[in-house]
SERO-4910 file (N, C-alpha, C, O; in steps of 0.05 Angstrom, whole numbers):
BEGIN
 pado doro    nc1    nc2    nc3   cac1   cac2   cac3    cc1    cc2    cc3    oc1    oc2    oc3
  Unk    A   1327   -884    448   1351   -871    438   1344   -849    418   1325   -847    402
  Unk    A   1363   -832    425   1353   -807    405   1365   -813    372   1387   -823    368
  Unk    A   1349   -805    355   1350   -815    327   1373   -799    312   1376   -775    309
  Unk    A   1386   -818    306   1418   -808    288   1437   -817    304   1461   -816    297
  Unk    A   1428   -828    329   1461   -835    352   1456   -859    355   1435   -870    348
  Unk    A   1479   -873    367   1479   -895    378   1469   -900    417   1465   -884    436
  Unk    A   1467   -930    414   1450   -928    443   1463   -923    458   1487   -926    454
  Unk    A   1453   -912    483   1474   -899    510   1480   -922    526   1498   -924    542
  Unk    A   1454   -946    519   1449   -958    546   1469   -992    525   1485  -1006    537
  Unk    A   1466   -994    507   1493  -1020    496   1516  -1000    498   1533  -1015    509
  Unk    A   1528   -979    495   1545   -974    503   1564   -982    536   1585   -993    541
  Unk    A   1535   -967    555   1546   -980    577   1546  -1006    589   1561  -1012    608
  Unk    A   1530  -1020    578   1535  -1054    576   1561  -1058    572   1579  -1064    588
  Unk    A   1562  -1050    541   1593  -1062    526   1622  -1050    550   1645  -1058    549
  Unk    A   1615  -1034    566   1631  -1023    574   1641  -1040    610   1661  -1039    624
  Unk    A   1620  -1052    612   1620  -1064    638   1631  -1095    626   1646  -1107    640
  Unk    A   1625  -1104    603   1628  -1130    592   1662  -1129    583   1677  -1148    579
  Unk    A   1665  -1114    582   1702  -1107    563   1716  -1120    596   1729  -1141    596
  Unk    A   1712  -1107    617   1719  -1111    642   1722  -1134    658   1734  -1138    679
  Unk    A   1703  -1152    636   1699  -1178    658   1727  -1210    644   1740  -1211    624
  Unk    A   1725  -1222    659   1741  -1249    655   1724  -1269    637   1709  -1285    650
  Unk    A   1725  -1270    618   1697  -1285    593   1716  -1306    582   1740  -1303    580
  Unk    A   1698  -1335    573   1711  -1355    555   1719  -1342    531   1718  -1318    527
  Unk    A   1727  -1358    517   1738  -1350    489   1744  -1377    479   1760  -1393    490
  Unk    A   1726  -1383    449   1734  -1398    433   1769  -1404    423   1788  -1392    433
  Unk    A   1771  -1426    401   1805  -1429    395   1802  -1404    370   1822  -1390    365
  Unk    A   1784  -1400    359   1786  -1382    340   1783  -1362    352   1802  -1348    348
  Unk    A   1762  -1350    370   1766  -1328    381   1784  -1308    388   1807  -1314    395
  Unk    A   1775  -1281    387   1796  -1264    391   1774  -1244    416   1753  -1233    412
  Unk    A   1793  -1245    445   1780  -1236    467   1783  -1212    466   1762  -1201    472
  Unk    A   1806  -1193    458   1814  -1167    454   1804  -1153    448   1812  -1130    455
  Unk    A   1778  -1153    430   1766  -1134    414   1740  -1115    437   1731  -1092    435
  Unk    A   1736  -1130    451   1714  -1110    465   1729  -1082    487   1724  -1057    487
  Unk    A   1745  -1097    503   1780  -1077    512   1778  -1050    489   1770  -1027    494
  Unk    A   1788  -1063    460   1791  -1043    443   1775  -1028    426   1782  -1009    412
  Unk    A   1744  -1040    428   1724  -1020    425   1713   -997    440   1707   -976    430
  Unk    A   1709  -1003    467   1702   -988    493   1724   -968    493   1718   -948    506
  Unk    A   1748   -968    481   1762   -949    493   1756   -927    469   1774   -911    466
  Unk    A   1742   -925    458   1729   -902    438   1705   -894    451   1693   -878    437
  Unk    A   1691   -899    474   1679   -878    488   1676   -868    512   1679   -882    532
  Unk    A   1669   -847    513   1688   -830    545   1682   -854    563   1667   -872    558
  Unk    A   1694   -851    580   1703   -872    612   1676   -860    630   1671   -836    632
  Unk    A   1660   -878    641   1651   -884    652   1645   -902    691   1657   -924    691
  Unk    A   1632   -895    717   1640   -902    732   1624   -935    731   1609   -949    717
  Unk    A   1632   -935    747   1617   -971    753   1590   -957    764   1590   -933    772
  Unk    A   1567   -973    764   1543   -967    771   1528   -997    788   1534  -1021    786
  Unk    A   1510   -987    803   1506  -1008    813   1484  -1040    797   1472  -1061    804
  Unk    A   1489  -1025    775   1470  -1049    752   1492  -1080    751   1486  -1103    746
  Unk    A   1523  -1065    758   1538  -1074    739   1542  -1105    745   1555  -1119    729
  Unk    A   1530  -1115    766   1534  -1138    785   1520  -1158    762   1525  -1179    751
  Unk    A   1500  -1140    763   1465  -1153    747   1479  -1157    720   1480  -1181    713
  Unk    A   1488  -1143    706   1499  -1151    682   1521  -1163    680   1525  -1171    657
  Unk    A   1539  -1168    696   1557  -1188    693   1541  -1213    691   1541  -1229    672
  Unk    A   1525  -1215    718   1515  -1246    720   1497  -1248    688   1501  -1267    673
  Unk    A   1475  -1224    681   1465  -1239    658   1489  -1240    631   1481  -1251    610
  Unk    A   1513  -1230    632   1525  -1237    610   1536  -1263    612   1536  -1278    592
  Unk    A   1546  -1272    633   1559  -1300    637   1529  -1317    625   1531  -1331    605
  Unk    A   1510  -1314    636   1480  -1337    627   1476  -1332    597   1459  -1347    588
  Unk    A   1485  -1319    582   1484  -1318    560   1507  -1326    545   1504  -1336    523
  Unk    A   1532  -1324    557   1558  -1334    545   1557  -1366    543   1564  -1378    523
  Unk    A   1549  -1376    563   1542  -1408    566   1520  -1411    550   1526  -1426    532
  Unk    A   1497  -1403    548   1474  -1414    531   1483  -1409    501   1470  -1420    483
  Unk    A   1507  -1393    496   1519  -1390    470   1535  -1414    472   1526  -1434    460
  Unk    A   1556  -1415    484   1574  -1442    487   1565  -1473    485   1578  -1492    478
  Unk    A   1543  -1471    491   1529  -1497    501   1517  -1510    478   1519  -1534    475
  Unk    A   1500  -1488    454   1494  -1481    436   1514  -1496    414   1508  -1516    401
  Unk    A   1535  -1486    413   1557  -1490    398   1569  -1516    402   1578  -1532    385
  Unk    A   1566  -1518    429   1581  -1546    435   1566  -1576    412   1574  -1597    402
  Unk    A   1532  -1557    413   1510  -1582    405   1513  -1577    383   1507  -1598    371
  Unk    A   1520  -1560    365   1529  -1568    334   1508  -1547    319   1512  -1545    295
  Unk    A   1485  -1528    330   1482  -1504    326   1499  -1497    312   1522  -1503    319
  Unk    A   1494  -1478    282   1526  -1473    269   1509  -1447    257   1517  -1437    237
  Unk    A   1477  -1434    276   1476  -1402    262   1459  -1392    298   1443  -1402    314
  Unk    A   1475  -1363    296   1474  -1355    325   1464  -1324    312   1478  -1307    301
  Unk    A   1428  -1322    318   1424  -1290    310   1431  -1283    342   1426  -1295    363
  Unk    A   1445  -1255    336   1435  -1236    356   1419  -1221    356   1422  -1205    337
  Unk    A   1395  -1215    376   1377  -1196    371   1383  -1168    395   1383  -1171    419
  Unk    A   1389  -1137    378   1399  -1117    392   1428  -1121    409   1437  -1116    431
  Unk    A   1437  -1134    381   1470  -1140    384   1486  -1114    398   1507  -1118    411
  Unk    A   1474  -1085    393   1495  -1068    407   1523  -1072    399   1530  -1078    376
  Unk    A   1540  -1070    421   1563  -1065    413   1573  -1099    434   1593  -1098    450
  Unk    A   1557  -1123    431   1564  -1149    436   1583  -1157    415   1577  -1159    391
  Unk    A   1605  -1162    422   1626  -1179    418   1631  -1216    414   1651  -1230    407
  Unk    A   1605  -1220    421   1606  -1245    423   1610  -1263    389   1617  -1286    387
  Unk    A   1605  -1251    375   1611  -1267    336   1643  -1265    338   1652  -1280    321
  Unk    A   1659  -1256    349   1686  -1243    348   1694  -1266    365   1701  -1287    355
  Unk    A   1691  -1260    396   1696  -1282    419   1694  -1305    412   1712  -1321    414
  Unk    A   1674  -1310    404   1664  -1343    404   1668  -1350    368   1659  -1367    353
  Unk    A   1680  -1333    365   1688  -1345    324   1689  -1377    332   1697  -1388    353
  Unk    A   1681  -1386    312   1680  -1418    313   1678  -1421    273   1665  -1408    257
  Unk    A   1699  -1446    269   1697  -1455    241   1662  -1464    233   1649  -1476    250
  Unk    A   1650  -1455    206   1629  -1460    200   1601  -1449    212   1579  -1458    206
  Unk    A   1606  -1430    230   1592  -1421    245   1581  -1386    238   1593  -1366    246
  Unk    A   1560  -1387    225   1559  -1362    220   1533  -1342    243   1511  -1350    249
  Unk    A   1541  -1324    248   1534  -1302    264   1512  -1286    251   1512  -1287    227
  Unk    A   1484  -1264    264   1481  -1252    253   1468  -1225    276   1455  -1221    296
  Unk    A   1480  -1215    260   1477  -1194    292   1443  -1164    277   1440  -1143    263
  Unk    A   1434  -1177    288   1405  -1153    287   1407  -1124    297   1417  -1126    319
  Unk    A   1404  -1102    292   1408  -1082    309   1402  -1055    300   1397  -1053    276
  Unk    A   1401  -1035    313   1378  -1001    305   1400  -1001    280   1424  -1007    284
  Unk    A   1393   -994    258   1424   -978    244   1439   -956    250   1461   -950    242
  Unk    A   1421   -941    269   1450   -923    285   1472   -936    309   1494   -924    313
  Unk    A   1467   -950    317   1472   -965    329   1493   -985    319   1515   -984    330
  Unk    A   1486  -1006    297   1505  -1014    285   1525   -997    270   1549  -1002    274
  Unk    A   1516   -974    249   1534   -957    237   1558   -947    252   1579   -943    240
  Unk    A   1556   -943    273   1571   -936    302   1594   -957    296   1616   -951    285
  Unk    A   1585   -984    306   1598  -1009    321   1616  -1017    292   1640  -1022    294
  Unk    A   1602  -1017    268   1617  -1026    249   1638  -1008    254   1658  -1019    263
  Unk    A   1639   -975    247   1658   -954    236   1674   -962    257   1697   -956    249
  Unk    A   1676   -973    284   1693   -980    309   1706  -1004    297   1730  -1004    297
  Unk    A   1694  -1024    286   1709  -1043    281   1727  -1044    252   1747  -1056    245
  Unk    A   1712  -1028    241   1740  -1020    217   1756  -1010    218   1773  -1011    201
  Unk    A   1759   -997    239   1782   -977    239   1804   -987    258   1827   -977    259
  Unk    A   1795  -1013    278   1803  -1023    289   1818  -1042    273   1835  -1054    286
  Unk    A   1816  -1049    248   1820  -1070    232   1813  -1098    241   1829  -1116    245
  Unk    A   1791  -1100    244   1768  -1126    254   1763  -1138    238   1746  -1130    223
  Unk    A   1776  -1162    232   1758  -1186    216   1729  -1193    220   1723  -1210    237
  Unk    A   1705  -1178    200   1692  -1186    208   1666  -1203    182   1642  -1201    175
  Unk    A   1685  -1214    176   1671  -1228    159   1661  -1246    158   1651  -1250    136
  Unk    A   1657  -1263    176   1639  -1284    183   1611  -1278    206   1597  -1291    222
  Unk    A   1614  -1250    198   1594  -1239    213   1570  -1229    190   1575  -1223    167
  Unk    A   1539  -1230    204   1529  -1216    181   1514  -1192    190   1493  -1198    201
  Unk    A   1519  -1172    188   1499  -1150    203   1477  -1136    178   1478  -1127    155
  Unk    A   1456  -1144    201   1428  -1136    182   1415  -1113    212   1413  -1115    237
  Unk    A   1410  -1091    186   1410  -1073    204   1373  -1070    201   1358  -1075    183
  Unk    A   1370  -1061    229   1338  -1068    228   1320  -1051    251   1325  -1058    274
  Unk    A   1306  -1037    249   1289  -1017    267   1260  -1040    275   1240  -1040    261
  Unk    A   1265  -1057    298   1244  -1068    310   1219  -1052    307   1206  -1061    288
  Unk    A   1210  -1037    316   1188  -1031    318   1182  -1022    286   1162  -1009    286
  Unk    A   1191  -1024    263   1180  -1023    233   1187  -1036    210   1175  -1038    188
  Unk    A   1213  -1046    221   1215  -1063    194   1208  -1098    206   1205  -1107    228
  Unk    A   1207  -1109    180   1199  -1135    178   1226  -1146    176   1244  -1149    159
  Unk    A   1219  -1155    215   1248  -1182    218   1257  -1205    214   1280  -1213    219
  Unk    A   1237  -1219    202   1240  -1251    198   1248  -1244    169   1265  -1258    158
  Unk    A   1237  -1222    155   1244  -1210    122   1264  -1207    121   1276  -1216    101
  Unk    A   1283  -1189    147   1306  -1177    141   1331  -1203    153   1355  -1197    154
  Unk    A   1318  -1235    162   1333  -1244    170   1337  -1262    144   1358  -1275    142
  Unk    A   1321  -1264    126   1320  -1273     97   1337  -1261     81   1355  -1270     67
  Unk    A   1330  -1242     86   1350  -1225     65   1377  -1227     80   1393  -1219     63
  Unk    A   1388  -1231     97   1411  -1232    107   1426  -1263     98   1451  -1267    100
  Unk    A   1407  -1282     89   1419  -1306     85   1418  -1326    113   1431  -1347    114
  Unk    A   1403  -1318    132   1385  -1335    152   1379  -1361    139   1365  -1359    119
  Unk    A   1387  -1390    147   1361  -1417    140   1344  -1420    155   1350  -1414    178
  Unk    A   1331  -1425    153   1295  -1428    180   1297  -1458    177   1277  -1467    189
  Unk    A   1313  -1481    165   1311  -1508    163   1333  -1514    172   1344  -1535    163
  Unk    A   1348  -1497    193   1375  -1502    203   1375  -1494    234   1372  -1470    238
  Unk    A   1376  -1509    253   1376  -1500    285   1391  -1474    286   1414  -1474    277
  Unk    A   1381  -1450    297   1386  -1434    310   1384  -1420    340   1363  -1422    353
  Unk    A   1403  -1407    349   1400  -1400    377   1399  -1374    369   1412  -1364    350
  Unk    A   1379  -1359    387   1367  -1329    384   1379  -1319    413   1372  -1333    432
  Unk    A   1396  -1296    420   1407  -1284    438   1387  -1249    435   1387  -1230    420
  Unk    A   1375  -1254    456   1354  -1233    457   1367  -1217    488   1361  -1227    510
  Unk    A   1381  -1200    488   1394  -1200    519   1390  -1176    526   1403  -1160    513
  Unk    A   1374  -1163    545   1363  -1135    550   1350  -1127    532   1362  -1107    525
  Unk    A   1331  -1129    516   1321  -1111    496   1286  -1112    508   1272  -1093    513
  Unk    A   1279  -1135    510   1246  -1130    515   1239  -1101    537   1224  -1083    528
  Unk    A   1249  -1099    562   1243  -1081    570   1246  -1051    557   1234  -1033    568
  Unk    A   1261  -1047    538   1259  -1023    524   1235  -1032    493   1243  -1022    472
  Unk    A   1216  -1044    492   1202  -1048    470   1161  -1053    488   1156  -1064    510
  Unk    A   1147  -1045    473   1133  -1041    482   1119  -1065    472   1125  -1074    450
  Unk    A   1099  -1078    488   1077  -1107    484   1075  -1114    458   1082  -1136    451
  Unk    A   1065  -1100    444   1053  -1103    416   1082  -1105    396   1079  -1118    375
  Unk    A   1101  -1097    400   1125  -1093    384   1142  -1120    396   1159  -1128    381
  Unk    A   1140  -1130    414   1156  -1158    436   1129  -1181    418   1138  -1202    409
  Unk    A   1112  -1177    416   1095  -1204    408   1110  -1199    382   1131  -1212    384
  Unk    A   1110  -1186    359   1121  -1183    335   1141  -1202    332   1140  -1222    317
  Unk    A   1169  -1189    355   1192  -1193    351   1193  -1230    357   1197  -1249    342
  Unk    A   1190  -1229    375   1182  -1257    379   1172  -1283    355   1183  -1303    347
  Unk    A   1148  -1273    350   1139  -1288    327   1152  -1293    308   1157  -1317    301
  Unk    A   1161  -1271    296   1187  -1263    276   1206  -1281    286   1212  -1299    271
  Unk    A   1214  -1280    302   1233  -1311    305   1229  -1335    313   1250  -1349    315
  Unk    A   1215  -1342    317   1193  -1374    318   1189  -1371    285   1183  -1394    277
  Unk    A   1190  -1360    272   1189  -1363    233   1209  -1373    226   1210  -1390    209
  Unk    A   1228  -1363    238   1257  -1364    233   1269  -1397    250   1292  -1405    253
  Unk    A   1246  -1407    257   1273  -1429    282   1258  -1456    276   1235  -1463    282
  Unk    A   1277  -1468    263   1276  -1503    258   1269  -1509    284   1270  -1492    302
  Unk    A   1258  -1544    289   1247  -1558    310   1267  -1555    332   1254  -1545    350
  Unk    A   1293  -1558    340   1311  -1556    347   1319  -1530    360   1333  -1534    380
  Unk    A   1315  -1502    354   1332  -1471    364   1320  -1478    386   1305  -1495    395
  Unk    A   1338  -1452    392   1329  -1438    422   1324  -1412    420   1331  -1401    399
  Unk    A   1312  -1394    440   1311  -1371    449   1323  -1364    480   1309  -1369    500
  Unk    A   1344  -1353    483   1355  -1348    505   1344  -1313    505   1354  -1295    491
  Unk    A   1328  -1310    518   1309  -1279    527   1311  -1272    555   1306  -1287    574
  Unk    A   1322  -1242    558   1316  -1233    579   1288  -1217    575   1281  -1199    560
  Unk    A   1274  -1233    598   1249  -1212    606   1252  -1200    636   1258  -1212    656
  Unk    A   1247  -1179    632   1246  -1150    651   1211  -1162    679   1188  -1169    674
  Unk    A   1220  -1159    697   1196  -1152    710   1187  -1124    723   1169  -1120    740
  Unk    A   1205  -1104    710   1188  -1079    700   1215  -1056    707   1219  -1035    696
  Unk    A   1233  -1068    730   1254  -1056    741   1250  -1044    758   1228  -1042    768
  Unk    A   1273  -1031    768   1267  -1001    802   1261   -974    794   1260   -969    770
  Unk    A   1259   -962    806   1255   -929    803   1282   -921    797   1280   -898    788
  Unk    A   1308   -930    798   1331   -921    798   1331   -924    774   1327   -904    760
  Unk    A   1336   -949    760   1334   -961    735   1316   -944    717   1326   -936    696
  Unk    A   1298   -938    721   1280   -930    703   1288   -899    705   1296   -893    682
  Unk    A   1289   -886    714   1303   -857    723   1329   -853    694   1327   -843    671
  Unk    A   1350   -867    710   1375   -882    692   1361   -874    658   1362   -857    641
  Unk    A   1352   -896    661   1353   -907    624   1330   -875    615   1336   -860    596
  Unk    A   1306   -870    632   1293   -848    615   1312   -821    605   1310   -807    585
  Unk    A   1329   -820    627   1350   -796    627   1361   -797    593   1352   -781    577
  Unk    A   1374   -812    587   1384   -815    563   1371   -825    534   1383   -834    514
  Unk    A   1346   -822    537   1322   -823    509   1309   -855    512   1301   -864    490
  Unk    A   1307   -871    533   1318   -906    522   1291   -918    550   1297   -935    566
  Unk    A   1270   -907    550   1255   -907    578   1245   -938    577   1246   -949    555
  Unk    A   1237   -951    598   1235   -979    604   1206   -975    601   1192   -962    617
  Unk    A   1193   -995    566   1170   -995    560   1148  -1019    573   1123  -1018    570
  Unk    A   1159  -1036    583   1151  -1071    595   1157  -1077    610   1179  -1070    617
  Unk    A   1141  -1095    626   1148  -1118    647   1135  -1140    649   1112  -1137    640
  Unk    A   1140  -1163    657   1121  -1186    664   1128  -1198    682   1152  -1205    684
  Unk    A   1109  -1204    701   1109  -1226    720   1108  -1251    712   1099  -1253    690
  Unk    A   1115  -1275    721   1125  -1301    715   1104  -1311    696   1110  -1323    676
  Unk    A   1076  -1304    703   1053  -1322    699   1048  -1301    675   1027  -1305    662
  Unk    A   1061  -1283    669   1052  -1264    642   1074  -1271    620   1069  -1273    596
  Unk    A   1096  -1273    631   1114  -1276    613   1103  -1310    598   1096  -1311    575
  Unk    A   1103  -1332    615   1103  -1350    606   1084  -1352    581   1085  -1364    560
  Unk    A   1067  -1335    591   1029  -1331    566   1046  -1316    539   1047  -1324    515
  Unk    A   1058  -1295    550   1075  -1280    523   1080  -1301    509   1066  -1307    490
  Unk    A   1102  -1317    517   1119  -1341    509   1097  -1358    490   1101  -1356    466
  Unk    A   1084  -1369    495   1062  -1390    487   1049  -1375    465   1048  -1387    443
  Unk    A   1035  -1348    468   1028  -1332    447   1048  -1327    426   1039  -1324    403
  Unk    A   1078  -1324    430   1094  -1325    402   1099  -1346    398   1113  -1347    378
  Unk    A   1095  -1370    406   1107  -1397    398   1130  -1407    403   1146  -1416    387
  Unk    A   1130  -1402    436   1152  -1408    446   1148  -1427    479   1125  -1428    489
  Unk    A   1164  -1436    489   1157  -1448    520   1184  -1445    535   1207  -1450    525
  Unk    A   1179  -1436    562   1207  -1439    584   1199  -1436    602   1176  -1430    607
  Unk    A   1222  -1441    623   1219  -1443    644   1212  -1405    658   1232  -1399    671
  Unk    A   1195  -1386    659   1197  -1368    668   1200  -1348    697   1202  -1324    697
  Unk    A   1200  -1361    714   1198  -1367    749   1231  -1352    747   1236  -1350    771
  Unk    A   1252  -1343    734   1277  -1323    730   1265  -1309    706   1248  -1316    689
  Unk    A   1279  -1286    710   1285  -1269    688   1296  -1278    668   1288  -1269    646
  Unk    A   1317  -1300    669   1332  -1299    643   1323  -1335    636   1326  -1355    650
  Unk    A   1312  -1331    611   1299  -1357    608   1304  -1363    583   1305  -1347    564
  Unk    A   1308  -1390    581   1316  -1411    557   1298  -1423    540   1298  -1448    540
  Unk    A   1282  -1412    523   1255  -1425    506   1265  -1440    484   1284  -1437    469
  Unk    A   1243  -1458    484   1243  -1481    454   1216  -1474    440   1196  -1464    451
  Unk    A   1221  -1482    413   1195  -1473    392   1170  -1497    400   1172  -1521    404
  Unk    A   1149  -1481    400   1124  -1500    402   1111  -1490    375   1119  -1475    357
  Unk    A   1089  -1505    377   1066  -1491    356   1061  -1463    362   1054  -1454    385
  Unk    A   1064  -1445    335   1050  -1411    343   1020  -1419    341   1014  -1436    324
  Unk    A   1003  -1409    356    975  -1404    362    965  -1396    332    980  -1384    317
  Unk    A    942  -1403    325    928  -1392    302    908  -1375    314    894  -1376    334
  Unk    A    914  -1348    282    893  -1315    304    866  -1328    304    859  -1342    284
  Unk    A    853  -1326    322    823  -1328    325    814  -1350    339    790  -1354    344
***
């Protein structure tokens, strides 16, 4: 993404996601993604859009499921313009949405003006590849002795190896015996895709094959099932360097 704007590519997520038929908590309020999207220009359907419905539904459930088990802190990592702290409001349940600060500065000034309750939300604004995330999830009022579910949803393939082991680790610091990691990993994408996203500043830095991803996983201190893209990890022991 080019520096001072918001992303092109959570934009057009949020924009295919506003569109779809999604649960909604009793607290929840479904309306708000409808009335964010309509603050930027209209857009056609693309042929991604299939692919992102299905991975937003696998993430709406591993959120739900989450919640159901009594999970009561849900980071998002490269929250974008995700709706889901809004959707899925739940009593006692606090939210924290990670994200570029151009990016968030965007989504917030959308939601104020919209008059959005968003106070049971916590946004910690955070440039992956330099600042310190497990720091900035401290400083946000994060517990690391409290089960958390980590919503990581498209972001690895725009982050490069060395910056994905970081991010990763950084949240295995952050996750009692109990979290999860719900992660999409990329197996590198098409020529269309990659065309797509370079066009607009946002080029596809990663990929892994099943048997690479799973080693990633194990090296941040994490385990899942990797044989899909969209995979469900529990905390193991992180590896000691050497």
């Amino acid at each position: 993404m080019e520096a001072g704007t918001p992303s092109a590519t959570a934009r057009a997520v949020a924009q295919v996601r506003a569109a779809m038929d999604r649960p909604i908590t009793a607290d929840g309020d479904g309306s708000v993604e409808a009335r964010l999207v309509d603050r930027f220009p209209p857009r056609r359907r693309t042929g991604m859009a299939d692919y992102l419905e299905r991975r937003t539904r696998w993430f709406d459930a591993v959120t739900l499921r989450s919640l159901e088990a009594g999970i009561d802190q849900v980071v998002i990592v490269a929250a974008g313009y995700d709706c889901r702290a809004l959707r899925f409001r739940t009593s006692g349940v606090r939210f924290y949405e990670l994200d570029h600060p151009d990016t968030q500065r965007d989504k917030r000034t959308i939601l104020s003006d919209l008059g959005v309750d968003t106070s049971d939300v916590t946004f910690v604004a955070t440039d992956f590849t330099t600042d310190d995330i497990a720091g900035a999830l401290v400083a946000g009022g994060h517990a690391a002795d409290r089960p958390t579910v980590f919503l990581a949803e498209g972001l690895l393939v725009y982050l490069d190896d060395a910056t994905i082991r970081v991010l990763l680790r950084a949240l295995r610091e952050r996750a009692a015996g109990s979290s999860r990691l719900a992660v999409s990993i990329s197996r590198g994408q098409d020529a269309t895709f990659r065309v797509t996203v370079d066009r607009v500043g946002e080029p596809v830095r990663s990929g892994y094959q099943p048997d690479e991803a799973a080693a990633l996983l194990t090296d941040c201190g994490w385990t899942g099932d990797t044989s899909r893209g969209l995979v469900l990890a529990t905390p193991t022991d992180l590896p000691q360097p050497g």
